[in-house]
C-alpha positions as CSV (number, residue, x, y, z in Angstrom):
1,X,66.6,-6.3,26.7
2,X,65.9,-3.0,25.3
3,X,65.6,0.0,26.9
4,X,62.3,1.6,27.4
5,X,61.9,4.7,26.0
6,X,60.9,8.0,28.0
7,X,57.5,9.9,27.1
8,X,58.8,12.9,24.7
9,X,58.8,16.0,27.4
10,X,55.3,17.9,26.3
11,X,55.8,21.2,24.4
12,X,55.6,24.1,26.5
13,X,51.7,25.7,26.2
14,X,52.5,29.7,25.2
15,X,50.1,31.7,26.1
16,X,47.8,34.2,23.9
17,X,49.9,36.8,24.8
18,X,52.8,34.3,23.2
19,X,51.1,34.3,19.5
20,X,50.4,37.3,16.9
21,X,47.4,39.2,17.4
22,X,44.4,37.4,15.7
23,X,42.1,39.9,13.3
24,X,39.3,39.7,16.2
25,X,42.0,40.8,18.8
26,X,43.1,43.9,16.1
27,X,39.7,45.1,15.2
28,X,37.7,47.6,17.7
29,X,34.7,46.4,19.1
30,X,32.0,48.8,17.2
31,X,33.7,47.6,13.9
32,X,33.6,43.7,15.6
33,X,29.7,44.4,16.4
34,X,29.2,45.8,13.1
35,X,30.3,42.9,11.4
36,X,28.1,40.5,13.5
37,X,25.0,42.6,12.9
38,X,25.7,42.2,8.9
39,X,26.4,38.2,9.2
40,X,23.0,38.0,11.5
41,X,21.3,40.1,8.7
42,X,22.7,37.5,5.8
43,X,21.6,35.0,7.5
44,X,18.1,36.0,8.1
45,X,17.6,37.1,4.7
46,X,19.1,33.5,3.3
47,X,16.7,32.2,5.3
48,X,13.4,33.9,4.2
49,X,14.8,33.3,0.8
50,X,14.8,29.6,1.2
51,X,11.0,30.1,3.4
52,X,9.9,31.6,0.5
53,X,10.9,29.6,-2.6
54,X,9.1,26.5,-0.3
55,X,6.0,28.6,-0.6
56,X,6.3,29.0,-4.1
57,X,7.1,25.3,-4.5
58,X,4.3,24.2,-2.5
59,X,1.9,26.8,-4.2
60,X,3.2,25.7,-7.6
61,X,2.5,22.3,-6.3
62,X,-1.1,22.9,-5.3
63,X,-2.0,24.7,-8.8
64,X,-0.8,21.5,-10.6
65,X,-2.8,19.3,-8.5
66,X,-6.1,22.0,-8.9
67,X,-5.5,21.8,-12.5
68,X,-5.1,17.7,-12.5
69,X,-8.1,17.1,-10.5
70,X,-10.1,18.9,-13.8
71,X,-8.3,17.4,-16.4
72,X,-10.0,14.3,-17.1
73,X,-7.8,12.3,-19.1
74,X,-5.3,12.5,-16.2
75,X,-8.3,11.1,-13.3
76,X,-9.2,8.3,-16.1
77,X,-5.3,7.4,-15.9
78,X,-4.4,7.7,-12.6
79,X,-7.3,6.0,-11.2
80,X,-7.3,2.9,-9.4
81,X,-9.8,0.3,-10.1
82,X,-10.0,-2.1,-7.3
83,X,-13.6,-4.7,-7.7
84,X,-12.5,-6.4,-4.5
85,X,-13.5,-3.6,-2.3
86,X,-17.2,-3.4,-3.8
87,X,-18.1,-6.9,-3.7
């Protein structure tokens, strides 16, 4: 019979003091703040972007639909006969 095999002893956790200074730990705090206020800002103005070009699609979508409901060629098409309602 074989020998089992002991668990491999767990790597000794260093602490944060252990590891090189991250960017966050190296930059100030107004400079840190700064930074946060100009990624909230990008985000907020991505975001109205993409608010408004779904206005302008939905706005382009309601001129199309203004301008199909006058066309008459494209009512005759579309439209739906159906006798077995009217009988």
């Amino acid at each position: 019979m074989s020998k089992k095999r002991k668990a491999a002893p767990q790597p000794n956790t260093s602490s944060r003091e252990d590891k090189a200074p991250t960017l966050k730990d190296m930059l100030s705090a107004d400079i840190l703040q700064k930074l946060k206020l100009q990624a909230d800002e990008l985000k907020a103005s991505e975001e109205k972007q993409k608010q408004d070009a779904l206005a302008k699609a939905e706005e382009a979508r309601k001129q199309e639909q203004k301008r199909n409901e006058n066309d008459m060629s494209y009512l005759l098409d579309h439209y739906k006969v159906d006798n077995s309602k009217y009988k």
